[in-house]
SEBAZA-498815 format. One record per residue (C-alpha): x, y, z; residue in one letter. Coordinates in steps of 0.5 Angstrom, whole numbers. Layout:
{{X, Y, Z}, "A"};
...
//
This chain:
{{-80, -173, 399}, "X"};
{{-78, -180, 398}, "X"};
{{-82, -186, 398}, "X"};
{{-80, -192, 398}, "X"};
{{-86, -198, 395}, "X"};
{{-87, -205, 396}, "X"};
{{-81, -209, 396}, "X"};
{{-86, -214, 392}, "X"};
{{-89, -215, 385}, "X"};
{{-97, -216, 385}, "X"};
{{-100, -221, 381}, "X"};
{{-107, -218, 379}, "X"};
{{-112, -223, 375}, "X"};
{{-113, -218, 368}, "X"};
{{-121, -220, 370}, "X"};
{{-119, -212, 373}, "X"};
{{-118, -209, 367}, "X"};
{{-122, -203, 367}, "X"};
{{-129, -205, 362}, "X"};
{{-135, -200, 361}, "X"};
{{-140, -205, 360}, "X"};
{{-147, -204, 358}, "X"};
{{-152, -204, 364}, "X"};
{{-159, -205, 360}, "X"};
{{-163, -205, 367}, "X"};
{{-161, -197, 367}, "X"};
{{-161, -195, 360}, "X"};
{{-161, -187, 359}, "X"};
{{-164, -186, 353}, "X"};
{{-163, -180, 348}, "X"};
{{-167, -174, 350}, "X"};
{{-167, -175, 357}, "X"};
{{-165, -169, 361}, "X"};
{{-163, -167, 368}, "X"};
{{-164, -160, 371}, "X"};
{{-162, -157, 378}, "X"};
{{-169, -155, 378}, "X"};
{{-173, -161, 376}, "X"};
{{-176, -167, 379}, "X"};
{{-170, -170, 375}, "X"};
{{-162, -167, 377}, "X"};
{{-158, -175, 377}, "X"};
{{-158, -182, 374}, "X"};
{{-156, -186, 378}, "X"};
{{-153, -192, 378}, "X"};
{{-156, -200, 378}, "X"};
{{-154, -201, 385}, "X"};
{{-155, -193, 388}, "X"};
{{-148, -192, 390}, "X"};
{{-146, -187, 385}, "X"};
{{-150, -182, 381}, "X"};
{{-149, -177, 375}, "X"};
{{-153, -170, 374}, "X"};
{{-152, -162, 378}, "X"};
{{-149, -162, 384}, "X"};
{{-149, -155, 388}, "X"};
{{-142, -151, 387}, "X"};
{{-143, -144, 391}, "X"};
{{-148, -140, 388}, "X"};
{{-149, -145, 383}, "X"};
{{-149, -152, 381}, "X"};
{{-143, -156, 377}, "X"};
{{-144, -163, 373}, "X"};
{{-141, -169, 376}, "X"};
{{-141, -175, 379}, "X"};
{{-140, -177, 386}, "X"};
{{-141, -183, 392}, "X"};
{{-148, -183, 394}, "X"};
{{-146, -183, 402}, "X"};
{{-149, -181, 409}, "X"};
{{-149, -175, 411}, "X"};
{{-145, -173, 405}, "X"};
{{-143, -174, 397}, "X"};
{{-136, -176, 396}, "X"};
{{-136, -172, 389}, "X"};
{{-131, -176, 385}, "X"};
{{-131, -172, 378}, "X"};
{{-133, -166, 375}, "X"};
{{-135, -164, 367}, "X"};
{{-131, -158, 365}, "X"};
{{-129, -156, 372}, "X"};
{{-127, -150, 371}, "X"};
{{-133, -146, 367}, "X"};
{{-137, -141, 373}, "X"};
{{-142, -144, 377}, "X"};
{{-149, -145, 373}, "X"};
{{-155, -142, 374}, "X"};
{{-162, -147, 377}, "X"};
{{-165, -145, 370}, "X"};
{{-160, -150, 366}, "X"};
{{-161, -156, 363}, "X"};
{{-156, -163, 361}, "X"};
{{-160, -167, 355}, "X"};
{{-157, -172, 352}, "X"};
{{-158, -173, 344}, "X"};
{{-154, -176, 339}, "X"};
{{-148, -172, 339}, "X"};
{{-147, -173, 347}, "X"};
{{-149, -169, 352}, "X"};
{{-151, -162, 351}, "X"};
{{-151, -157, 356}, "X"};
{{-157, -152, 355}, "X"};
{{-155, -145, 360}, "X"};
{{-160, -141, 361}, "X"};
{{-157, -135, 356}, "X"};
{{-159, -140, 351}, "X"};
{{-152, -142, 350}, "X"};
{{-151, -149, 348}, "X"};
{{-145, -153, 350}, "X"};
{{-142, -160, 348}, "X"};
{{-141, -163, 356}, "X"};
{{-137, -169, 351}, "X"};
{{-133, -169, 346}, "X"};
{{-133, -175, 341}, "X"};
{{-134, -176, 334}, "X"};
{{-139, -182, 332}, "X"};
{{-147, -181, 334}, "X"};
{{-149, -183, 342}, "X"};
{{-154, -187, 342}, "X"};
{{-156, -188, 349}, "X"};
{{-152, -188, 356}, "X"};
{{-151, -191, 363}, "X"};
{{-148, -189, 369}, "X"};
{{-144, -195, 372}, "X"};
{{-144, -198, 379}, "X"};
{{-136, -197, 378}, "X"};
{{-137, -190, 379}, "X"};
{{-136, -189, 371}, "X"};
{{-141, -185, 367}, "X"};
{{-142, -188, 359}, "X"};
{{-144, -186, 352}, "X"};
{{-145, -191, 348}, "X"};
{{-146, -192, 340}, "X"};
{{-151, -197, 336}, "X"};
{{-148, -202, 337}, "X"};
{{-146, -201, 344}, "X"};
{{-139, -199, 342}, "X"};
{{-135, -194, 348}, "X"};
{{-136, -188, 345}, "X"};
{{-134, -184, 352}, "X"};
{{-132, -185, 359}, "X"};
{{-131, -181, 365}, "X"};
{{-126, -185, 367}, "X"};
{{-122, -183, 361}, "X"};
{{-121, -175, 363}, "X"};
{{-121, -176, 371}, "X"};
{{-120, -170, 374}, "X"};
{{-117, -171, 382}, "X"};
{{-120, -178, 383}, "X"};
{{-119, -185, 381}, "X"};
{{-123, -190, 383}, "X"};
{{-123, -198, 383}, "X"};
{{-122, -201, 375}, "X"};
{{-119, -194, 374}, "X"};
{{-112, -191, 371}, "X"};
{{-109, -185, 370}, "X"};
{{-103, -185, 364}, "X"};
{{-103, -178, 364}, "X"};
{{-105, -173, 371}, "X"};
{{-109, -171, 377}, "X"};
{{-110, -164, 379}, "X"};
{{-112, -162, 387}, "X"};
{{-119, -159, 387}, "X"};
{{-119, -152, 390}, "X"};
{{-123, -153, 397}, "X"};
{{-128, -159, 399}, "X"};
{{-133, -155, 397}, "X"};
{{-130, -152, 391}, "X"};
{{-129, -157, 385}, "X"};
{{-125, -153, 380}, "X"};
{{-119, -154, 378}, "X"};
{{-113, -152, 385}, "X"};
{{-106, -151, 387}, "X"};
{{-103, -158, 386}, "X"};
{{-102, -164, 380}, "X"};
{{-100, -170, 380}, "X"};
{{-97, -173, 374}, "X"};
{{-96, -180, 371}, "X"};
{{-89, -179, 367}, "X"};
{{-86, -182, 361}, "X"};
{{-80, -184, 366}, "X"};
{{-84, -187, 370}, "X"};
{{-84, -184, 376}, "X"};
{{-91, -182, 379}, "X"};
{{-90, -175, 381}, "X"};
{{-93, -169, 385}, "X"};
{{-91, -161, 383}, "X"};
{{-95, -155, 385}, "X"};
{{-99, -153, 379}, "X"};
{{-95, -147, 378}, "X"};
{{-88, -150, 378}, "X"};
{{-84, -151, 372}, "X"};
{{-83, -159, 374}, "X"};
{{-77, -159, 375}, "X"};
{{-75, -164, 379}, "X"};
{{-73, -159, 385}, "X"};
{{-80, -157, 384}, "X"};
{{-84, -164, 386}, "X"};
{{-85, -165, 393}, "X"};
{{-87, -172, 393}, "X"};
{{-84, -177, 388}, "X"};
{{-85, -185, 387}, "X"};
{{-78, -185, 385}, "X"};
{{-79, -191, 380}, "X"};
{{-76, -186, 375}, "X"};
{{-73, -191, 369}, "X"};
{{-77, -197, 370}, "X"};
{{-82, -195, 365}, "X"};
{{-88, -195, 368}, "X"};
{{-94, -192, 364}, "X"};
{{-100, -192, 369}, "X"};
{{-102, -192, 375}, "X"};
{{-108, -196, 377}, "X"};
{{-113, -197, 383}, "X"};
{{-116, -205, 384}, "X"};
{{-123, -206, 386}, "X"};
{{-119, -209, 392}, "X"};
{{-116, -203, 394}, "X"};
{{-109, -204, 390}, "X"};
{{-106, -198, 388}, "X"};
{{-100, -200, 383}, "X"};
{{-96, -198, 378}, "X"};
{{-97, -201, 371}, "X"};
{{-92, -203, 365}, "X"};
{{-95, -202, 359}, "X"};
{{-97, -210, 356}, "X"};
{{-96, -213, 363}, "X"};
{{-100, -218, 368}, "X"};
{{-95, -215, 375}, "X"};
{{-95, -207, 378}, "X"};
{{-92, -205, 383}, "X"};
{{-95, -203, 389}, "X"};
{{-96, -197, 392}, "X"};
{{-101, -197, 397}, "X"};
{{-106, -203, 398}, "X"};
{{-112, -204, 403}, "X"};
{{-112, -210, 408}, "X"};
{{-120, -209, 410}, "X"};
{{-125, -216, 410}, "X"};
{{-131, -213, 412}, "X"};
{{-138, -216, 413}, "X"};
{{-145, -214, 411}, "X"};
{{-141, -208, 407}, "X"};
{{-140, -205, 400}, "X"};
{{-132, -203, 399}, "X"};
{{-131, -197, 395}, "X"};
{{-124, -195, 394}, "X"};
{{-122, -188, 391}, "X"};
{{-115, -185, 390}, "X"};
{{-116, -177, 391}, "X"};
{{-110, -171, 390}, "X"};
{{-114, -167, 396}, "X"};
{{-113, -160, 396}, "X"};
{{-108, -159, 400}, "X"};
{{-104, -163, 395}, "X"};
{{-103, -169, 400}, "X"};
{{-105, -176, 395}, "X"};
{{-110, -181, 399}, "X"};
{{-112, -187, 399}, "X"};
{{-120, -187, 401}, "X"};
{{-123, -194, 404}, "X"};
{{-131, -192, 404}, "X"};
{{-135, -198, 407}, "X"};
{{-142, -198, 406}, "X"};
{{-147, -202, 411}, "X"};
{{-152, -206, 407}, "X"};
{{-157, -206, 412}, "X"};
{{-158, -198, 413}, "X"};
{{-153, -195, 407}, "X"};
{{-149, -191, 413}, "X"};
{{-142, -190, 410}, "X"};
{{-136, -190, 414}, "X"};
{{-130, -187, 411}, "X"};
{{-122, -187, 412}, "X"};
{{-116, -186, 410}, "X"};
{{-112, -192, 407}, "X"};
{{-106, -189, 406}, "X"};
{{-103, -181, 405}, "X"};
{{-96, -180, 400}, "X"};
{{-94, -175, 406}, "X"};
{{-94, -175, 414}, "X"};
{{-96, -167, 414}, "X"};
{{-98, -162, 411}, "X"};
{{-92, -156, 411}, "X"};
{{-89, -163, 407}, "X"};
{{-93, -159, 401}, "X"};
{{-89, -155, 397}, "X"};
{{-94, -149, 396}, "X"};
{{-98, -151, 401}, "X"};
{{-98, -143, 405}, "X"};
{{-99, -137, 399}, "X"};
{{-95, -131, 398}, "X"};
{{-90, -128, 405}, "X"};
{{-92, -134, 409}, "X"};
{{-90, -141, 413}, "X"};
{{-93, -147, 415}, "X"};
{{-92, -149, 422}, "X"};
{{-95, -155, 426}, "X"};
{{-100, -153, 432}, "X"};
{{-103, -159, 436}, "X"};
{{-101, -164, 430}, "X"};
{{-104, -159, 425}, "X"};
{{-101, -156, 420}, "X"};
{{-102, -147, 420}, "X"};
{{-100, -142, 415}, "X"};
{{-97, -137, 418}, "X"};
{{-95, -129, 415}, "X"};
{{-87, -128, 417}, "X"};
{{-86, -122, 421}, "X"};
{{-89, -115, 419}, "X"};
{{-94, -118, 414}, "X"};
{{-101, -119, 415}, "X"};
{{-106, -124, 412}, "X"};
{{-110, -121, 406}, "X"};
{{-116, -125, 408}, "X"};
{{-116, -131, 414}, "X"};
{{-115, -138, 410}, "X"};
{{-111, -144, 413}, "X"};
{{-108, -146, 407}, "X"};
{{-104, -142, 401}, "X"};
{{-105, -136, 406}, "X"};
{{-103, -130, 403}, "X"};
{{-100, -124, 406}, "X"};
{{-98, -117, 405}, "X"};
{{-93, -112, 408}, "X"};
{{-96, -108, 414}, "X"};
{{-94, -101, 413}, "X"};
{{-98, -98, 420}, "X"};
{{-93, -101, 425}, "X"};
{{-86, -102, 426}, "X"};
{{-85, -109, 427}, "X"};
{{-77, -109, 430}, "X"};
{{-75, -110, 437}, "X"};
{{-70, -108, 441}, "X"};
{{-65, -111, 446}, "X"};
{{-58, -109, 450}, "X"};
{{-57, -117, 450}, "X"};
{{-53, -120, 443}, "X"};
{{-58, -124, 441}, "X"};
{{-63, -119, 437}, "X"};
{{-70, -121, 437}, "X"};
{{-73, -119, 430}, "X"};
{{-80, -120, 432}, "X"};
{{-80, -128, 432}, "X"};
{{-73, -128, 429}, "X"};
{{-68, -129, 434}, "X"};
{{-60, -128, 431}, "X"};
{{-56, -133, 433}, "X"};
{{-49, -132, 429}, "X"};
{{-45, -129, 424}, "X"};
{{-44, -133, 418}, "X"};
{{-42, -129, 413}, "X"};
{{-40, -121, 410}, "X"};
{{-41, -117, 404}, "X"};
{{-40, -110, 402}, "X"};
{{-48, -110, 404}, "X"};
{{-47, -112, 410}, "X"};
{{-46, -117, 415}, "X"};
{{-51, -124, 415}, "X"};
{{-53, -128, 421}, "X"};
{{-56, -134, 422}, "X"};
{{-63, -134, 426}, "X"};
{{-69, -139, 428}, "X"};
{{-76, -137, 428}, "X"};
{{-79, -136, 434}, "X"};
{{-85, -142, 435}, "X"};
{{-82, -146, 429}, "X"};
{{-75, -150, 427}, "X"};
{{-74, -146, 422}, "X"};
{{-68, -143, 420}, "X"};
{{-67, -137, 417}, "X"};
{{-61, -132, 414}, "X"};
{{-61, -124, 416}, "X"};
{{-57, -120, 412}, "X"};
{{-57, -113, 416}, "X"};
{{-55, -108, 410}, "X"};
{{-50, -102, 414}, "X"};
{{-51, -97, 408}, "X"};
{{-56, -96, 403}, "X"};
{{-59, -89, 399}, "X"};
{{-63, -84, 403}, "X"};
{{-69, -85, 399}, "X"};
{{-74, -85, 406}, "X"};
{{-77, -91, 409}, "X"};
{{-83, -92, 403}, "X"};
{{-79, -92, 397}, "X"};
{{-74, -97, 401}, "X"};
{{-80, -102, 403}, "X"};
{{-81, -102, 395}, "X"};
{{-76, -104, 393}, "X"};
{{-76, -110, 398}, "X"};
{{-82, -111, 396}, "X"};
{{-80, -111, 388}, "X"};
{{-75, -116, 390}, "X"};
{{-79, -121, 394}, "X"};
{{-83, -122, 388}, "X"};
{{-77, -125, 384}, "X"};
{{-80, -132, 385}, "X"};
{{-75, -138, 381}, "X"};
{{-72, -144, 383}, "X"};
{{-65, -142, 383}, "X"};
{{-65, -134, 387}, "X"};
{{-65, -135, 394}, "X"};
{{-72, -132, 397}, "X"};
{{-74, -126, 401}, "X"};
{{-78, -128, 405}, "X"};
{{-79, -121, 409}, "X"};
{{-75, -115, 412}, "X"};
{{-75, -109, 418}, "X"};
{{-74, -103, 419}, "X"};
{{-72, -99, 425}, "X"};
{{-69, -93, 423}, "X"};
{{-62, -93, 420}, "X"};
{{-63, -101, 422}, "X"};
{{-65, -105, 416}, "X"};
{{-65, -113, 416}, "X"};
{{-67, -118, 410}, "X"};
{{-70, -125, 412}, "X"};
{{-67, -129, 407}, "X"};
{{-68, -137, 406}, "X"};
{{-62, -141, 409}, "X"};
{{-58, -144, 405}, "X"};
{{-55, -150, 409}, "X"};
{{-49, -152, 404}, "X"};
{{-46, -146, 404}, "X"};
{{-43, -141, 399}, "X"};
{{-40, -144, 393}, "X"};
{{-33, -141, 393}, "X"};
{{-33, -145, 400}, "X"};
{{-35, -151, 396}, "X"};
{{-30, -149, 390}, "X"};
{{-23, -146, 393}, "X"};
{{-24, -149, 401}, "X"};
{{-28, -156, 401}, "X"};
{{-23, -162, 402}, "X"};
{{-28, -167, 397}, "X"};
{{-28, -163, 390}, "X"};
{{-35, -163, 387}, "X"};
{{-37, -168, 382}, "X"};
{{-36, -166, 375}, "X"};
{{-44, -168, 374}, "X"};
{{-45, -163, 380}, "X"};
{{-41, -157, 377}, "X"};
{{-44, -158, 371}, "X"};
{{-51, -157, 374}, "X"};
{{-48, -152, 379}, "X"};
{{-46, -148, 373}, "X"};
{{-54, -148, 369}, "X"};
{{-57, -147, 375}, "X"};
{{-53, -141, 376}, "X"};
{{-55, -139, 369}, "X"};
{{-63, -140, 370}, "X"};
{{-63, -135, 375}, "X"};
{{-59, -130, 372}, "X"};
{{-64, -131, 366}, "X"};
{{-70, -130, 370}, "X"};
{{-66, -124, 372}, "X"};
{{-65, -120, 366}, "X"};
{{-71, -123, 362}, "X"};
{{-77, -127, 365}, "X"};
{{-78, -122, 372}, "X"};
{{-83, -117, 372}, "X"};
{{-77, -113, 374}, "X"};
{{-72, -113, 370}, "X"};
{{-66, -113, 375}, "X"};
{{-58, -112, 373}, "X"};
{{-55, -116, 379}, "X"};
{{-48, -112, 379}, "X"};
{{-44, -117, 384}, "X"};
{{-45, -124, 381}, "X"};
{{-38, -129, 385}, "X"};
{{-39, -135, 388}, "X"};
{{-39, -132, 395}, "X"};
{{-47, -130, 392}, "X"};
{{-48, -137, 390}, "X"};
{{-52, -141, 395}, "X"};
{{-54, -149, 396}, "X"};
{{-60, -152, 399}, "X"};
{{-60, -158, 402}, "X"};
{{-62, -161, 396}, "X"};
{{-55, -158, 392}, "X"};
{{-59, -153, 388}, "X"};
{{-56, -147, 386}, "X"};
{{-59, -140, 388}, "X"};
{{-57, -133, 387}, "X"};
{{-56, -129, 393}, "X"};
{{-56, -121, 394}, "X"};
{{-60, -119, 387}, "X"};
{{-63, -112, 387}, "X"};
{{-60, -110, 392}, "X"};
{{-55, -105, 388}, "X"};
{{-60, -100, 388}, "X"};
{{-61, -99, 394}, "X"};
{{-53, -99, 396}, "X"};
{{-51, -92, 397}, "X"};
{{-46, -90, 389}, "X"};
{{-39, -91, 393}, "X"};
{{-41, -98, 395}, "X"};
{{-45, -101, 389}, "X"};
{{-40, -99, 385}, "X"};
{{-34, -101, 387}, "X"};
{{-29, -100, 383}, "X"};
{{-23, -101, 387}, "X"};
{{-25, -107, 392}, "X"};
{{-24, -114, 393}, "X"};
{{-29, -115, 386}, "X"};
{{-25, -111, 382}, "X"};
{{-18, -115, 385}, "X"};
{{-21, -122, 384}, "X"};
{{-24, -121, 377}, "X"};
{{-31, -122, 378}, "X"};
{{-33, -114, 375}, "X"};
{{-33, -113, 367}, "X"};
{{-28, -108, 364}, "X"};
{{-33, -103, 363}, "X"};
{{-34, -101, 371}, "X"};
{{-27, -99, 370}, "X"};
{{-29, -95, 364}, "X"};
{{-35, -91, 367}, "X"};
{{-38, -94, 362}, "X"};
{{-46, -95, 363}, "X"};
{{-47, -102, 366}, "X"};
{{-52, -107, 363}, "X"};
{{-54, -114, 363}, "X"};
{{-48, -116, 359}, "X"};
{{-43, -113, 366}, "X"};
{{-47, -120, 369}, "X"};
{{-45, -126, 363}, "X"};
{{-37, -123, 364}, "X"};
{{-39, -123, 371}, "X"};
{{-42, -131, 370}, "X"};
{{-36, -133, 365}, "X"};
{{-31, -132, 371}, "X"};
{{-35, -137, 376}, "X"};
{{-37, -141, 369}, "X"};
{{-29, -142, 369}, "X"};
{{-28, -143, 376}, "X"};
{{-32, -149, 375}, "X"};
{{-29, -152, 371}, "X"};
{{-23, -151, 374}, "X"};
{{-24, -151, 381}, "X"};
{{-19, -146, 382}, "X"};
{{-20, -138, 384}, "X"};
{{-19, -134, 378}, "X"};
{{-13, -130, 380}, "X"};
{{-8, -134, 383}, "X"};
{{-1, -134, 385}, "X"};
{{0, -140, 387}, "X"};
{{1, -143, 380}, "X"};
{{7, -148, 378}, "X"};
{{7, -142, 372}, "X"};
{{6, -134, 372}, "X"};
{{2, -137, 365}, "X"};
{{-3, -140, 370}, "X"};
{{-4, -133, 374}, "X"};
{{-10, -131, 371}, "X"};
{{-15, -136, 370}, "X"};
{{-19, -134, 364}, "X"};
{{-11, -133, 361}, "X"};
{{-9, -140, 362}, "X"};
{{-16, -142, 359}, "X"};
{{-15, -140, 353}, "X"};
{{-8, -142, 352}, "X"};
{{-10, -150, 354}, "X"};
{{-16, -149, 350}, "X"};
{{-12, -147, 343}, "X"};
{{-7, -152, 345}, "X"};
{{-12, -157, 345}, "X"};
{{-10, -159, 352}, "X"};
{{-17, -159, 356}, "X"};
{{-14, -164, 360}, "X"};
{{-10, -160, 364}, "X"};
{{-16, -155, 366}, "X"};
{{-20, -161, 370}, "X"};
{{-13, -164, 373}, "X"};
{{-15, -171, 369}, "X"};
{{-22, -172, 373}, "X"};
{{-26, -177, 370}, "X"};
{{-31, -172, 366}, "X"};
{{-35, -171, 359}, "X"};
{{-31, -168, 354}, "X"};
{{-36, -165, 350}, "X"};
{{-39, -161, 356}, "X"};
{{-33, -159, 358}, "X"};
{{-31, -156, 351}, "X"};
{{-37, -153, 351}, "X"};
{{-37, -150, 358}, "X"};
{{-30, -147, 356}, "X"};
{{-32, -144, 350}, "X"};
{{-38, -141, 353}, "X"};
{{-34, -139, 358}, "X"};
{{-29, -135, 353}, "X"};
{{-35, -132, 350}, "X"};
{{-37, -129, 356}, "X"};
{{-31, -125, 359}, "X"};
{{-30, -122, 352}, "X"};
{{-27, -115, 353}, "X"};
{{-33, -112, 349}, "X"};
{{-39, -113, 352}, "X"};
{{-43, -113, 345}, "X"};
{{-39, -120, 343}, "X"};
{{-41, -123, 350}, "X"};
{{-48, -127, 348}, "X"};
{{-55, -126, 352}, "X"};
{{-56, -131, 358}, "X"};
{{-61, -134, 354}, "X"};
{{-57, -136, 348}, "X"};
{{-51, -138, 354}, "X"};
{{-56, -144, 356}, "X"};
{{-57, -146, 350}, "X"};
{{-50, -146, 348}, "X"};
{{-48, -150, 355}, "X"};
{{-55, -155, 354}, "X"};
{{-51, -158, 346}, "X"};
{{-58, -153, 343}, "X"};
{{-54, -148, 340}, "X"};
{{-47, -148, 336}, "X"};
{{-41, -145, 339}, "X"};
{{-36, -141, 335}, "X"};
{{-29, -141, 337}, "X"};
{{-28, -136, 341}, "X"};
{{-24, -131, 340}, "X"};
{{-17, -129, 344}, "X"};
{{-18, -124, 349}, "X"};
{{-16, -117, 351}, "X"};
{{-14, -116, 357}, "X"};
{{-15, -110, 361}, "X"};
//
């Protein structure tokens, strides 16, 4: 996701700042109209390269400008790009209070929105459509709300989002995003814009940027407010003869930034169009770029999207290909050698047991693509349809901080889950085996993921899930360090006496709240104990039962927490590492909340980030009763 800029500041004369001035030579003047059906559809610009007016959109028309080209127009903006597609019968006049769109209902609707009177207007040869006052003040421009295109002379300060298709100008699956911090961003739409979100990033987060900029001369930069320098991002180096250069930066639909070179032959108008520069090398790069229970891969230097093993495509699409679990067939395999195929999962190792069963890593056949196999041993007797859907419940748990199911199989009593791998392991391995001790700033972020996905869990999902057996062994980190939630949902389909496991190794260590004990009813407040363990385990990078202490005291760890934390000897928790002391107290003090013996004291998972995040006061917490 990296990029890295030029290592040089460019001097760009201010004569490049972007001007709207008025062309007398092709005024449009009040009450001019356009209609798809009329001789008059576009204005056009003084020298022919750009036109503003109805384009076809599917079974309809859309209003927009766009690059005059042949064989083909470059659309390049669109007013109010997601309004259905209009009908032949409409028509765009312009009058005093802006453009006004007569549809065919005899609905009216403002196309522009300002608050003084329009008193003519012009399309730009900049490729910038204008509406000007009496006294030939800007009113309005396109290049003020730029849809997924900016052109030479133009800026983005705020975004850019992907269209939906060449042919489909409405609004898709991707955003690019010019932040406060500075830093130039690409998310999928849907996304939370996390950091872990974005798939391409400028990384010039604190440098104060405020915009990006494209020149006439096919620079595109970085700018500080109030500054003559920009930092380049990409730039053409072009010198041709005998052509008009026409540079556009575009967030294509696939979700890859690109920067077009259109060089236009004055003897006969024939457009030659490349590519200048793309923010990534391939498609799969694209957080997004495959739908719902598929996966990119490269076939003959293409990207393909692909659905995983036993599911079909919805529809056939090349991207966001979304695909559904096929019920007619079953799609495992058989082998007497050790290497099982799951279809086009080979499994290659063990890398872990639970009491569900036990996980392999594997490969998808055709791809690099490393996947983890949980084979669960026992599940209830409920028949092969109910079992798929509650698999199907799960895998449409979908959050930065939960593992993802990304498919199944079922062969008779074999049942396997295919999971996302998760290269840095489990963190009770980073915890309790690591020979390097996570940084603090690692922990605190390890313990707020792990929060975030619980809460999706309990309140956010469209199924409300109860997760029953949260322990580090259940918490995974990707290659970026985040931390995700493995094994959720799946305590329904464990047979009683494994799911409720009130004399095994989850009881022994700690992890289980009281009321399992009980035979009380488990609720959601059974899973914040179950997080106030590990949240102290955290802290402490230490087991919570551990006889291995210089003190019987210090045996139980949520015990020895309390006693440090009355005593005011915090210190000692974290062994005088370097840490931030008021998140340590708060960490602590959630903690404490959360392994409270009666579950009614214990505080929801939305009110613990609150807490944790320095949002919420945290009472002192009171002594504990142990069991």
């Amino acid at each position: 996701m990296a990029f890295i800029p030029s290592l040089f500041l460019l001097f760009v004369l201010l004569a490049n700042e972007v001007t709207a001035q008025k062309n007398h030579s092709h005024i449009i003047k009040l009450g001019s109209r356009l209609s798809p059906k009329a001789n008059s559809t576009s204005w056009f610009s003084a020298s022919g390269l750009f036109a503003f007016g109805f384009y076809q959109q599917g079974n309809g028309f859309a209003i927009g400008i766009w690059l005059i080209g042949k064989p083909d127009n470059t659309i390049v903006w669109t007013a109010n790009r997601d309004m259905p597609p209009l009908s032949s019968d409409s028509i765009l006049e312009l009058n005093k209070t802006g453009l006004l769109l007569h549809s065919e209902n005899g609905n009216q609707e403002l196309v522009t929105d300002f608050s003084d009177l329009a008193a003519s207007a012009s399309m730009l040869d900049s490729g910038n459509f204008v509406l000007y006052g009496n006294n030939s003040d800007v009113l309005w421009q396109s290049f003020d709300y730029p849809t997924d295109t900016i052109l030479g002379n133009q800026s983005l300060f705020y975004e850019l989002v992907s269209g939906m298709s060449k042919s489909d100008h409405s609004s898709g699956h991707f955003t690019l995003n010019m932040q406060n911090d500075g830093n130039l961003v690409a998310y999928p739409v849907n996304s939370s814009k996390w950091p872990q979100d974005a798939y391409w990033a400028s990384e010039t987060s604190g440098a104060m940027f405020s915009q990006l900029r494209l020149n006439l001369e096919g620079f595109l930069c970085l700018w500080k407010y109030g500054n003559s320098f920009c930092l380049v991002v990409a730039n053409s180096t072009y010198l041709g003869k005998n052509t008009t250069i026409v540079y556009r930066a575009t967030l294509d639909e696939d979700g890859i930034f690109r920067l077009y070179e259109h060089q236009i032959r004055k003897n006969n108008g024939s457009v030659n169009q490349t590519v200048v520069w793309s923010s990534l090398p391939s498609q799969c790069d694209v957080k997004g770029f495959c739908g719902l229970n598929s996966y990119c891969s490269t076939l003959n230097g293409h990207a393909v999207c692909q659905c995983y093993p036993g599911f079909l495509p919805r529809k056939q699409s090349n991207m966001f290909l979304d695909c559904k679990q096929n019920y007619s067939k079953d799609f495992c395999e058989t082998s007497a050698d050790k290497v099982v195929p799951y279809n086009v999962t080979y499994l290659q190792e063990e890398i872990g047991r639970g009491s569900s069963g036990a996980v392999y890593r594997g490969t998808i056949c055709g791809t690099n693509r490393r996947v983890a196999v949980k084979k669960i041993d026992k599940v209830v007797d409920e028949g092969e349809r109910e079992f798929q859907a509650e698999i199907i419940a799960i895998a449409r748990t979908h959050h930065r901080n939960l593992v993802q199911l990304i498919g199944f199989c079922i062969d008779g009593s074999r049942k396997l889950l295919v999971y996302e791998y998760m290269s840095n392991g489990s963190l009770s391995d980073l915890l309790f085996k690591a020979e390097m001790r996570l940084s603090w700033k690692q922990r605190v972020k390890i313990a707020l993921d792990v929060a975030r996905g619980i809460l999706y869990l309990h309140e956010e999902c469209e199924v409300r899930i109860v997760h029953c057996n949260i322990k580090p062994q259940n918490i995974l980190l990707d290659e970026a360090w985040t931390a995700k939630i493995s094994d959720f949902g799946l305590a329904r389909l464990l047979n009683p006496e494994h799911s409720r496991t009130t004399t095994g190794n989850e009881v022994i260590s700690g992890y289980l709240a009281p009321e399992w004990q009980k035979e009380a009813s488990i609720s959601a407040k059974a899973d914040i104990y179950s997080f106030g363990v590990v949240l102290l385990e955290i802290i402490c990078c230490r087991s919570n039962i551990d006889v291995n202490v210089s003190s019987p005291d210090e045996i139980l760890l949520s015990s020895w927490v309390y006693t440090c934390f009355v005593r005011g000897e915090l210190n000692i928790l974290v062994a005088d590492e370097d840490v931030e002391w008021k998140t340590l107290e708060r960490m602590v003090k959630v903690g404490l909340w959360c392994v409270q013996d009666n579950p009614t004291l214990r505080p929801s998972m939305k009110n613990v980030i609150l807490m944790l995040e320095g949002l919420k006061d945290i009472p002192i917490p009171p002594s504990l009763v142990l069991v």
